[in-house]
Backbone as JSON Lines, residues from 0, in Angstrom:
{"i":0,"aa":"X","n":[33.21,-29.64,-6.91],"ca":[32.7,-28.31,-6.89],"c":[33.83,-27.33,-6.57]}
{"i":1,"aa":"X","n":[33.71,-26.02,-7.24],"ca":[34.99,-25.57,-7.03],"c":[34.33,-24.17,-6.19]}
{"i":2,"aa":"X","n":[35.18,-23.37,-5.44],"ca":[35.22,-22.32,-4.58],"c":[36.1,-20.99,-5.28]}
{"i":3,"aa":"X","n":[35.18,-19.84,-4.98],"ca":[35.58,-18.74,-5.29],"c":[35.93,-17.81,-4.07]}
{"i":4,"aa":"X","n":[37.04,-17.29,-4.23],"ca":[37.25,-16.33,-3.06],"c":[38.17,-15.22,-3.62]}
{"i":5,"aa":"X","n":[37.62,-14.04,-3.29],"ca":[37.56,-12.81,-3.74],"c":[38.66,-11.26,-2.31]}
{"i":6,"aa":"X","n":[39.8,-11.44,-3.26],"ca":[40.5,-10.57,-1.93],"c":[40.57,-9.82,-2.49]}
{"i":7,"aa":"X","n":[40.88,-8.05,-1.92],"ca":[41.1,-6.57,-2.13],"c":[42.14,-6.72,-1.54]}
{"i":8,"aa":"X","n":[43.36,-5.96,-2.18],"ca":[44.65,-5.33,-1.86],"c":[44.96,-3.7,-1.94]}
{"i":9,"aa":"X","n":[45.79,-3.06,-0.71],"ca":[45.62,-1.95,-0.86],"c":[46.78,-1.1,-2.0]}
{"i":10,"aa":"X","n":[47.25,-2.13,-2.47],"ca":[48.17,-1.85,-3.98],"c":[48.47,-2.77,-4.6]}
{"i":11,"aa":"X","n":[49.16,-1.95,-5.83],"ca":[48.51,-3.32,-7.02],"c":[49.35,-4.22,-7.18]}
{"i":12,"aa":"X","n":[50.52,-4.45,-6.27],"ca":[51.49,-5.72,-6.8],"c":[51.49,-6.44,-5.54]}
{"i":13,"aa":"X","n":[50.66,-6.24,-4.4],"ca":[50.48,-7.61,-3.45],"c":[49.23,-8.72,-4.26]}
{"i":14,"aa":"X","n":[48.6,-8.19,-5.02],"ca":[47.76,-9.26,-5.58],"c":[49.11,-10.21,-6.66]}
{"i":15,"aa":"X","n":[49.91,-9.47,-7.29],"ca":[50.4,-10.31,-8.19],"c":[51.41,-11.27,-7.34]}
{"i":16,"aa":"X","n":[51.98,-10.86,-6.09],"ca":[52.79,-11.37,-5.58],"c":[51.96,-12.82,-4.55]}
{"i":17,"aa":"X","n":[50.53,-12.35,-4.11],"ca":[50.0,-13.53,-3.69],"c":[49.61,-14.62,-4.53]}
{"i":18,"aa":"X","n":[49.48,-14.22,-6.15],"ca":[49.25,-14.93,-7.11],"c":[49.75,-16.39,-7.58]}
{"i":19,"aa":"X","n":[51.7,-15.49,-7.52],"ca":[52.85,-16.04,-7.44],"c":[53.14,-16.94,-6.42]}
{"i":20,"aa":"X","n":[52.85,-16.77,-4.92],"ca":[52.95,-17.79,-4.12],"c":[51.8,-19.35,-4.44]}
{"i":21,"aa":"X","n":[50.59,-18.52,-4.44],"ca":[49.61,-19.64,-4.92],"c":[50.0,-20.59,-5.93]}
{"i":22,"aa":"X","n":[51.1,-20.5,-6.93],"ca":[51.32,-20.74,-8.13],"c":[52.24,-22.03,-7.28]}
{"i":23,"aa":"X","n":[52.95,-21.45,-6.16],"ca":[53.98,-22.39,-6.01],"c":[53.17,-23.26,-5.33]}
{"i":24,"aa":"X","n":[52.38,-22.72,-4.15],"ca":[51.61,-23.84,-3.58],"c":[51.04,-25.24,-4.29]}
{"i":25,"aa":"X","n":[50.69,-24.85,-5.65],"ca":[49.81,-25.62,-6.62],"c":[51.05,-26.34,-7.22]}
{"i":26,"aa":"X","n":[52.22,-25.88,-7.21],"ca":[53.4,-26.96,-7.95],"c":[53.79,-28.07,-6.3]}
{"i":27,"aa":"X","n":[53.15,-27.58,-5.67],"ca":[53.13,-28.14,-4.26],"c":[51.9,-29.24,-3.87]}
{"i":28,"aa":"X","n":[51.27,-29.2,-4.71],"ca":[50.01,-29.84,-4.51],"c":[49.03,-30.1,-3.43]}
{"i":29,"aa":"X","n":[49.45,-28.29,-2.47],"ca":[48.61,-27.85,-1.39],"c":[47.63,-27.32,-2.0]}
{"i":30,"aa":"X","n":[47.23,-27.11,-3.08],"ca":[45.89,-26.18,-3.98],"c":[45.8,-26.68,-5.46]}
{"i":31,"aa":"X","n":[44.42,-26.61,-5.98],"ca":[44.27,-27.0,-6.98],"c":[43.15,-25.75,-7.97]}
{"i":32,"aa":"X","n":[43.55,-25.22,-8.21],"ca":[43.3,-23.93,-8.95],"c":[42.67,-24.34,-10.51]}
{"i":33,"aa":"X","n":[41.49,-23.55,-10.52],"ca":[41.04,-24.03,-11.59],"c":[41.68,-22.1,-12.48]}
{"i":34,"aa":"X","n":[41.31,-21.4,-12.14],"ca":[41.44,-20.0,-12.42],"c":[41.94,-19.29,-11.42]}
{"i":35,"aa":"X","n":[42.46,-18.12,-12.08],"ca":[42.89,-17.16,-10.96],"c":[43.57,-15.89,-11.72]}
{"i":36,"aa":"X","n":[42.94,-14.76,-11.25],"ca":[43.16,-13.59,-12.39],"c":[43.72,-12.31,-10.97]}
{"i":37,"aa":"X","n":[43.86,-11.53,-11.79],"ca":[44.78,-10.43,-11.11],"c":[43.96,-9.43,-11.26]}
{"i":38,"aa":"X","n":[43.21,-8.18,-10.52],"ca":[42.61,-7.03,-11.23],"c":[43.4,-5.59,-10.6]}
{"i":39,"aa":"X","n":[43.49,-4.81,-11.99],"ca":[44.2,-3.27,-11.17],"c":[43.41,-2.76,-11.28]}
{"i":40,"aa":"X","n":[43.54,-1.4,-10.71],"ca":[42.73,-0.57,-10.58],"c":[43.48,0.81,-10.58]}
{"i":41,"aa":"X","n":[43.77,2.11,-11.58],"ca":[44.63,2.54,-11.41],"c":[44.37,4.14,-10.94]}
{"i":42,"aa":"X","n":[45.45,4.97,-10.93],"ca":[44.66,6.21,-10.2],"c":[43.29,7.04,-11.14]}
{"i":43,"aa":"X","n":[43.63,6.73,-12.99],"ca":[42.69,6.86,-13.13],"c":[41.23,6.45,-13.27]}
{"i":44,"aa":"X","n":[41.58,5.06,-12.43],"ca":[40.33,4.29,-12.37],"c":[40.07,3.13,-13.55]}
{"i":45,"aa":"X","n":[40.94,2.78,-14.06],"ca":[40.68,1.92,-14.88],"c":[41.11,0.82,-14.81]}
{"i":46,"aa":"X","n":[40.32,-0.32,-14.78],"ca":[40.01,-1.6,-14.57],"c":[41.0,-2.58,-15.49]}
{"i":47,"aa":"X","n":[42.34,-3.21,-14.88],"ca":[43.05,-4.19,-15.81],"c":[42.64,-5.68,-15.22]}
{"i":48,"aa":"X","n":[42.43,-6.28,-16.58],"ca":[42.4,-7.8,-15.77],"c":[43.46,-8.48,-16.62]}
{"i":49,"aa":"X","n":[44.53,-9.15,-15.7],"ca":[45.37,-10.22,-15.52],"c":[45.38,-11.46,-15.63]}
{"i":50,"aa":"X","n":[44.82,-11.67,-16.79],"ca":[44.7,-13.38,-16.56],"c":[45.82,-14.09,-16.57]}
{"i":51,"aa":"X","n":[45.91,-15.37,-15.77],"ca":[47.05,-16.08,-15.62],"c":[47.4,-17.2,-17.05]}
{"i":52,"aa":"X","n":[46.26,-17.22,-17.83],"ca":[46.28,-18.03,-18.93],"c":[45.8,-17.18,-20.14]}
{"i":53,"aa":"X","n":[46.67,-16.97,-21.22],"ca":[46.14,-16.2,-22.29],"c":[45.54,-16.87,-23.62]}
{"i":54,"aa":"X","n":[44.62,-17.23,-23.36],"ca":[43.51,-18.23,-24.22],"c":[43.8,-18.22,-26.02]}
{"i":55,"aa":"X","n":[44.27,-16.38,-26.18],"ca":[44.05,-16.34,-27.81],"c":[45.9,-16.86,-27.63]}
{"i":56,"aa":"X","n":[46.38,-16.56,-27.21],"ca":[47.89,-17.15,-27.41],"c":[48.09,-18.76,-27.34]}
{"i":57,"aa":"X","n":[47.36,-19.77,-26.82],"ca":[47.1,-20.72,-26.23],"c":[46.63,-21.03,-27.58]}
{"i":58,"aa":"X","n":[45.37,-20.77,-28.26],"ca":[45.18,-21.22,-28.81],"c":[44.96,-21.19,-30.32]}
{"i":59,"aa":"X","n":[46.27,-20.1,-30.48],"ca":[47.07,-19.82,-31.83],"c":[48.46,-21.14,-31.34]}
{"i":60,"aa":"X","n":[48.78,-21.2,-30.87],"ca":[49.84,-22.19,-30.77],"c":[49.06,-23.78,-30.77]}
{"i":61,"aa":"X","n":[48.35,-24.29,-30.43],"ca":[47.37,-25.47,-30.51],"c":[47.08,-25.29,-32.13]}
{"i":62,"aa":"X","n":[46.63,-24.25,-32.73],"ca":[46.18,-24.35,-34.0],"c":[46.39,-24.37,-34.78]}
{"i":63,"aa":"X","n":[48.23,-23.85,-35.01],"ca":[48.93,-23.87,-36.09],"c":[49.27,-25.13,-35.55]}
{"i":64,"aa":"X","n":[49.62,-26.11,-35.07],"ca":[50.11,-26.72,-34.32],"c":[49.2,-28.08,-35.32]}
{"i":65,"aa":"X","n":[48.2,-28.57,-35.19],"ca":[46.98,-29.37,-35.91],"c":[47.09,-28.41,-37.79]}
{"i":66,"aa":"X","n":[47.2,-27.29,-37.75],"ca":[46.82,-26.91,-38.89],"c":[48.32,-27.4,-39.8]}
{"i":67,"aa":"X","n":[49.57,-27.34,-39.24],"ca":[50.45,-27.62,-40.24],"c":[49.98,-29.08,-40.3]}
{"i":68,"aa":"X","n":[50.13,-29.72,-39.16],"ca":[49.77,-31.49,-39.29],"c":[48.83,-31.65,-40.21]}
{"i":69,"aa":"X","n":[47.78,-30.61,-40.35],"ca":[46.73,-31.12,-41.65],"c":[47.74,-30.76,-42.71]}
{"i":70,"aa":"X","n":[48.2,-29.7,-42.95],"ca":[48.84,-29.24,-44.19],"c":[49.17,-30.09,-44.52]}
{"i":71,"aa":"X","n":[50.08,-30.76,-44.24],"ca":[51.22,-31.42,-44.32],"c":[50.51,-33.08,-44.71]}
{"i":72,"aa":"X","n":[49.47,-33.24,-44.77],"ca":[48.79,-34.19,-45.27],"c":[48.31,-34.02,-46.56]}
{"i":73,"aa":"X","n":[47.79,-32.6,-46.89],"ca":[47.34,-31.98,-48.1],"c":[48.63,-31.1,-48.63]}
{"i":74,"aa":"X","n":[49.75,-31.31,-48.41],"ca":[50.79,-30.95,-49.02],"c":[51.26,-29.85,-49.28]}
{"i":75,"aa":"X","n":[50.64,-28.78,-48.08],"ca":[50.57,-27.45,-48.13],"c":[50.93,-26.88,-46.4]}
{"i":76,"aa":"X","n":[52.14,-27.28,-45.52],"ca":[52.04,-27.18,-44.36],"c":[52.04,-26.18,-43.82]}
{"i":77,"aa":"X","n":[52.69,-24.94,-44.48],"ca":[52.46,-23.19,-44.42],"c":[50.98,-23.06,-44.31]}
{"i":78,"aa":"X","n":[50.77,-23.08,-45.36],"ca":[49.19,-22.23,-45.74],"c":[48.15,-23.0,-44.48]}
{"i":79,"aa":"X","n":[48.72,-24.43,-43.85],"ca":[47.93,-25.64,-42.88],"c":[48.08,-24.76,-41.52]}
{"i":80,"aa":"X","n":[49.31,-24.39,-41.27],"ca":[49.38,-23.78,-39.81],"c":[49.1,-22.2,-39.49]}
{"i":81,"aa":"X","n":[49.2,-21.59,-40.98],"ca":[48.64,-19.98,-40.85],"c":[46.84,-20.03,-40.75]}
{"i":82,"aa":"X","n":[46.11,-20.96,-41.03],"ca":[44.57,-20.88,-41.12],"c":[44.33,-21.57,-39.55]}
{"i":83,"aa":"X","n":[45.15,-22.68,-39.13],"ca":[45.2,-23.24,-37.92],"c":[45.83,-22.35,-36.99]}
{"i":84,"aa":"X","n":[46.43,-20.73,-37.17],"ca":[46.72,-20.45,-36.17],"c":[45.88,-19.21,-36.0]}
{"i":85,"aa":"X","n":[45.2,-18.88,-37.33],"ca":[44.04,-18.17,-37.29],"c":[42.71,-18.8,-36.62]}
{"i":86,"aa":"X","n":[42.4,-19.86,-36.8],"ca":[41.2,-20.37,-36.28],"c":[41.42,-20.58,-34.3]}
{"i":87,"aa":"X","n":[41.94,-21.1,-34.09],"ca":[43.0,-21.86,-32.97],"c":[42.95,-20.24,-32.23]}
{"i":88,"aa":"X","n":[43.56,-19.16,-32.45],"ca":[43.44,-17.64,-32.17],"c":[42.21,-17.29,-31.91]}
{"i":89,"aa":"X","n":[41.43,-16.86,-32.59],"ca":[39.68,-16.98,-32.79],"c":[39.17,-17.69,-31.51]}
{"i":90,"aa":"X","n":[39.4,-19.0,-31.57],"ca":[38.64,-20.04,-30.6],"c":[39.1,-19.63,-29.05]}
{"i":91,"aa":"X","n":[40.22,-19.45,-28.92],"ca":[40.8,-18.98,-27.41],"c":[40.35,-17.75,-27.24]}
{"i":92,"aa":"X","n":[39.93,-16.82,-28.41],"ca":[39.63,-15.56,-27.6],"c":[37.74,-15.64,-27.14]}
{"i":93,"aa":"X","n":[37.48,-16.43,-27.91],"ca":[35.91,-16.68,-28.16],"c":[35.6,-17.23,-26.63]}
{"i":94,"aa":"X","n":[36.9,-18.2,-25.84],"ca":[36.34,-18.85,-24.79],"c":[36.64,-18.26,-23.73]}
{"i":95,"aa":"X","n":[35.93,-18.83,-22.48],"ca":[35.78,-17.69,-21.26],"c":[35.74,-18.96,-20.3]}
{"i":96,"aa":"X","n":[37.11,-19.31,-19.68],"ca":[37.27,-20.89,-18.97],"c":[37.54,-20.37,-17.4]}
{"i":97,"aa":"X","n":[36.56,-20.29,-16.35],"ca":[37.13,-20.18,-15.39],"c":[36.12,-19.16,-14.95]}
{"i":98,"aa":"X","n":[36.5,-17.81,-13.91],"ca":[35.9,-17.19,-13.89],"c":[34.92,-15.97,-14.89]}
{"i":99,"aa":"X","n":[33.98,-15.72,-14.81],"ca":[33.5,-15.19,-16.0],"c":[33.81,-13.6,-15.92]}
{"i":100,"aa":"X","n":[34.61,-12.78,-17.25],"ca":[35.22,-11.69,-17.41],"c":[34.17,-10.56,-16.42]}
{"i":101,"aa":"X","n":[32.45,-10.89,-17.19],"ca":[31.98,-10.0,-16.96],"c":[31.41,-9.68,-15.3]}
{"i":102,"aa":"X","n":[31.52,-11.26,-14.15],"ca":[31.72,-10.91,-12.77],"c":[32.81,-9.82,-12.28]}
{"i":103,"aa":"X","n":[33.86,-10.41,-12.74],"ca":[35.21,-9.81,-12.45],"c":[35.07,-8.18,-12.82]}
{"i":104,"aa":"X","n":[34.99,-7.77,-13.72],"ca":[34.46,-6.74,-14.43],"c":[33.48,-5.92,-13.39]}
{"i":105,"aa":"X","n":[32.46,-6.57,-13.18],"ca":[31.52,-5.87,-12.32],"c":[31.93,-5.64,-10.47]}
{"i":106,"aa":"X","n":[32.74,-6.44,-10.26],"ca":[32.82,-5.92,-9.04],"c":[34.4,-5.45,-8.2]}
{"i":107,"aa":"X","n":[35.27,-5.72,-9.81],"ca":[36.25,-4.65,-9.95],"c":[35.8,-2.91,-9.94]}
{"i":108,"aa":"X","n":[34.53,-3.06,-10.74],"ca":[34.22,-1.35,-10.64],"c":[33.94,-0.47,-9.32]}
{"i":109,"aa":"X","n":[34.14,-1.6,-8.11],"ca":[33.18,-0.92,-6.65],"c":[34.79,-0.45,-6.28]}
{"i":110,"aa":"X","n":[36.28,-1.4,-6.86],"ca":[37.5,-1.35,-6.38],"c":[38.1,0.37,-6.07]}
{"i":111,"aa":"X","n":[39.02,0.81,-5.02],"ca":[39.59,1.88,-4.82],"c":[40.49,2.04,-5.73]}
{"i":112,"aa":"X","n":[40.91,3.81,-6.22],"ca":[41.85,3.64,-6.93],"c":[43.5,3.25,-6.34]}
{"i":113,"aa":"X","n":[44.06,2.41,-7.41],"ca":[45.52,2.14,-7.03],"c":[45.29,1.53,-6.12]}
{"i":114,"aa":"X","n":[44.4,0.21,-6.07],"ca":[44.58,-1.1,-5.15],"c":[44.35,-2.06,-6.49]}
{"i":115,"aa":"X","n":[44.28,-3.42,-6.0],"ca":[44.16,-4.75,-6.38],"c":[43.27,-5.94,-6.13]}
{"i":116,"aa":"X","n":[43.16,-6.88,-6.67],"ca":[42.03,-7.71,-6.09],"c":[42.28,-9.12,-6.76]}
{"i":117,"aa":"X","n":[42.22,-10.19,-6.16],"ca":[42.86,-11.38,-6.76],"c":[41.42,-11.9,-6.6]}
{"i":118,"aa":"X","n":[41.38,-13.1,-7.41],"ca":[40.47,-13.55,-8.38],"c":[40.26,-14.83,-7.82]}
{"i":119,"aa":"X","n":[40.28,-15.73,-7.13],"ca":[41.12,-17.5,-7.37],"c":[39.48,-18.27,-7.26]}
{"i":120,"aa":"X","n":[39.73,-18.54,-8.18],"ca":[38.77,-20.03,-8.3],"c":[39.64,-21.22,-8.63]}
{"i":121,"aa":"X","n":[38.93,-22.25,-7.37],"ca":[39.79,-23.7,-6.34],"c":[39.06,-24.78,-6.61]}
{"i":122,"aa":"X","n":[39.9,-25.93,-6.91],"ca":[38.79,-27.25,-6.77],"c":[39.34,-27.57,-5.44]}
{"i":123,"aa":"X","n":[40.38,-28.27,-4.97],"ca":[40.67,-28.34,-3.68],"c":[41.84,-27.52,-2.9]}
{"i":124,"aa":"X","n":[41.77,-27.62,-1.9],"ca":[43.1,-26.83,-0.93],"c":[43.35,-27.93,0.45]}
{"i":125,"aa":"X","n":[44.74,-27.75,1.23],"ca":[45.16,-28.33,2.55],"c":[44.96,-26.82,2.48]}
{"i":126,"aa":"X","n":[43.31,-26.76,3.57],"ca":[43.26,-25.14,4.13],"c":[44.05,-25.01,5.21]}
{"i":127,"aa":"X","n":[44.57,-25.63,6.2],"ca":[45.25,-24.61,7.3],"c":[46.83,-24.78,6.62]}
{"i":128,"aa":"X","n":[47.61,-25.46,5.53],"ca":[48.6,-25.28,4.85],"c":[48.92,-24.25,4.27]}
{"i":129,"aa":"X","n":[47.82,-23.9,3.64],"ca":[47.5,-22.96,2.49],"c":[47.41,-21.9,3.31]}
{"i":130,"aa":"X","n":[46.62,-21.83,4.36],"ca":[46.71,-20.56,5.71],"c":[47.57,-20.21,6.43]}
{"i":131,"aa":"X","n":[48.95,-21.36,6.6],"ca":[49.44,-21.04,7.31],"c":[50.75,-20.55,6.43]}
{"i":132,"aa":"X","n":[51.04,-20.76,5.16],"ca":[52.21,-20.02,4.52],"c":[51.41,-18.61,4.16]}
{"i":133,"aa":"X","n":[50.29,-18.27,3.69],"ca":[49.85,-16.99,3.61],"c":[49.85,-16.07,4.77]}
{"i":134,"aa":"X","n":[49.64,-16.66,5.98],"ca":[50.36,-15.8,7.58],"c":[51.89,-15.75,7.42]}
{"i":135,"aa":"X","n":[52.83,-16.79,6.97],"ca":[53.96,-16.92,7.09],"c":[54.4,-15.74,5.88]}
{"i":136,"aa":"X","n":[53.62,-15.42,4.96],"ca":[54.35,-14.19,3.92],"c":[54.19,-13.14,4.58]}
{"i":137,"aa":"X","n":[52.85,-13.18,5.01],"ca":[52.13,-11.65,5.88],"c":[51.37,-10.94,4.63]}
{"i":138,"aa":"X","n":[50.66,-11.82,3.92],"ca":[49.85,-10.94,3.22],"c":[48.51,-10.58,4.42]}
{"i":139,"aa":"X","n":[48.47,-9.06,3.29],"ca":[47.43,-8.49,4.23],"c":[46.27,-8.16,3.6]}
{"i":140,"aa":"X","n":[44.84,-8.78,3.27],"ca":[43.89,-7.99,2.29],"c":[42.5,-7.75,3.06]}
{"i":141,"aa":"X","n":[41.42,-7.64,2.06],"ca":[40.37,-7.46,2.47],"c":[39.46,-8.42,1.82]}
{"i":142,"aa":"X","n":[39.1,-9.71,2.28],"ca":[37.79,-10.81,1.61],"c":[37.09,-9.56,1.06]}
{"i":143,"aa":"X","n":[36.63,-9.88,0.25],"ca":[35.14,-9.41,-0.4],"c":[34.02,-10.07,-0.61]}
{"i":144,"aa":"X","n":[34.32,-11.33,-1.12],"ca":[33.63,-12.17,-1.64],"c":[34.52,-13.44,-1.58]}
{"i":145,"aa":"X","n":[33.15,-14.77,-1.15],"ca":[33.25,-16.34,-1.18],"c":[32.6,-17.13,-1.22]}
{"i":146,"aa":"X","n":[32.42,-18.15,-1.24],"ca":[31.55,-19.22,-1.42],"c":[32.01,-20.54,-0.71]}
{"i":147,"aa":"X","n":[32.98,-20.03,0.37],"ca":[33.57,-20.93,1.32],"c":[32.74,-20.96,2.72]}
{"i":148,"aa":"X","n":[32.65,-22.06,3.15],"ca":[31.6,-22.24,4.47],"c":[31.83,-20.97,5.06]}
{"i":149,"aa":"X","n":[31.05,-20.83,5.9],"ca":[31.17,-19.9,6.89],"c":[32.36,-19.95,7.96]}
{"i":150,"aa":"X","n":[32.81,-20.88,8.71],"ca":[33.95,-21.54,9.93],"c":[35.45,-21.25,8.6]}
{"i":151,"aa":"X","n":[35.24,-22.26,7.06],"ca":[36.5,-21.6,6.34],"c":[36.94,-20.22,6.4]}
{"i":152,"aa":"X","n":[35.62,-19.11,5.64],"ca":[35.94,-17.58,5.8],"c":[36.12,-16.87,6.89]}
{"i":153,"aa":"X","n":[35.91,-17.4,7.76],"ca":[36.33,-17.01,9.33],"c":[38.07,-17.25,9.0]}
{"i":154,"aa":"X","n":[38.23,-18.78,9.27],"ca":[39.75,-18.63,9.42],"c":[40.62,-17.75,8.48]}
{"i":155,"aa":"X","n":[40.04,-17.65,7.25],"ca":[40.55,-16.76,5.81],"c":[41.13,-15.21,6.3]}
{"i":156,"aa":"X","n":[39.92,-15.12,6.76],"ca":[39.54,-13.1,7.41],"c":[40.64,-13.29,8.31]}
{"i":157,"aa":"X","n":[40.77,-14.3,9.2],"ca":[41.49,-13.83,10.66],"c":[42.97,-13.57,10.17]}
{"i":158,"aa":"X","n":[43.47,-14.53,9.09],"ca":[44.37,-14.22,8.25],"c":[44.64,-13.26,7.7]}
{"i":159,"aa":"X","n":[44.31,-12.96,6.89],"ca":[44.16,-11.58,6.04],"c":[43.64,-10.21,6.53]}
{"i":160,"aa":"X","n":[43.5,-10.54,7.62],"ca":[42.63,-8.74,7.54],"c":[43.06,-8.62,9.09]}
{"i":161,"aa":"X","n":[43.81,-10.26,9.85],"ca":[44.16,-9.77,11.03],"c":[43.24,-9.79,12.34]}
């Protein structure tokens, strides 16, 4: 079962920079991240989302990728990887793996202007590891939202918000 936890930043590049640490944690195999998106919010109020994985790029490269390999069976490996990188394109933008756009979306809109809000959906974590290099950066946010026990979001908050 995986866990969602939902932080506010009071500008928009401590979310990308806590993003970035998480990233290392997970090449660390203190966290196991299924998703994790970035949201801005800018002075004129408009809502960017950051995804850490770009699905239609992902899967224009997968598709030409199979589509020349077909070509190239039917003796046509151009015309195999331009329809495979059209379809393959199509299919990544069609899919929605992780958190769903239109949560994110909705409770990005409550966000202040010119802050941030990180996204992370987790299958597992070493939580006081994972807690104790996020004290050790000194990030500072605001939980919003979780689905972590009650005793976890305690230790989270005391972290983050101090």
């Amino acid at each position: 079962m995986s866990n969602l936890v939902v932080i506010e930043f009071d500008n928009e590049e401590a979310a990308f920079d806590m993003r970035a640490e998480l990233a290392k944690m997970q090449k660390e195999y203190l966290i196991e991240m299924d998703d994790v998106v970035v949201v801005t919010k800018n002075e004129k109020g408009k809502v960017k989302l950051h995804q850490a994985l770009n699905l239609t790029a992902a899967g224009a490269v997968s598709g030409s990728f199979w589509g020349m390999l077909i070509g190239m069976v039917f003796l046509n490996p151009l015309l195999g990887a331009a329809v495979g990188a059209g379809a393959g394109a199509l299919s990544g933008r069609l899919q929605d793996i992780g958190i769903s756009d239109e949560f994110i979306k909705e409770l990005a809109a409550n966000l202040t202007e010119g802050t941030s809000a990180l996204f992370i959906l987790f299958r597992k974590a070493t939580g006081e590891k994972v807690l104790e290099r996020l004290k050790q950066k000194g990030f500072k946010g605001k939980v919003l939202q979780t689905s972590l026990t009650v005793d976890a979001e305690d230790e989270l908050r005391k972290v983050l918000e101090g």
